[in-house]
C-alpha positions, 0 to 999 in steps of 0.5 A, a space after each residue: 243617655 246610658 246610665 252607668 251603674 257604680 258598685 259600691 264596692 269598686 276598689 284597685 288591686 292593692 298588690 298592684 303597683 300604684 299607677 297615676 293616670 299620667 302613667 296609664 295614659 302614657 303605658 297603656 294608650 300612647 306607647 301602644 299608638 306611638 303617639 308623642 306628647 306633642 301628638 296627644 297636645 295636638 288631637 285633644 288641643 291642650 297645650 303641650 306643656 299641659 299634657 307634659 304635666 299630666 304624664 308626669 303626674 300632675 292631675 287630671 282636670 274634667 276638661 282633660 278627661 273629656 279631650 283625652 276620652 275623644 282621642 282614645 275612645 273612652 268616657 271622661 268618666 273613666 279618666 276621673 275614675 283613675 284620678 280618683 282612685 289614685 288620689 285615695 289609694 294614695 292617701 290610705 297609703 300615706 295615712 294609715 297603717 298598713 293602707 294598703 288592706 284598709 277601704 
């Protein structure tokens, strides 16, 4: 087993937009593959109204992080990471002044 060193000081780029992992999934791994929802319910075996949901915005469960981490080749670590993120970028922006610039 790898171990994954985390830094500290991981943090998202506050000038960009605010993506959900919904929106990454969709933009950045089905666009590019042409893949449906219908398609990704089907190779990762969540149900369709599942994978709808999580496209637009509901978030991503461990079990969907491991499914959608064998079908695109990536660790269910980095869709939890993006769920993570996203759940406190999200809360500094609606919780503090000028939440963008605070950590």
């Amino acid at each position: 087993m790898t171990a994954i060193r985390l830094d500290p000081q991981f943090q998202l780029d506050p000038t960009q937009r605010l993506r959900s992992p919904g929106d990454v999934l969709r933009d950045d791994y089905m666009l590019p593959a042409a893949m449906t929802a219908t398609e990704l319910a089907r190779r990762t075996g969540l149900p369709l109204r599942q994978v709808r949901r999580v496209i637009h915005g509901e978030p991503i469960d461990a079990e969907c992080a491991i499914r959608f981490a064998a079908v695109f080749r990536t660790t269910a670590l980095y869709w939890m990471v993006l769920q993570v993120e996203f759940d406190m970028a999200r809360e500094r922006r609606r919780h503090l002044p000028g939440g963008l610039g605070v950590r």
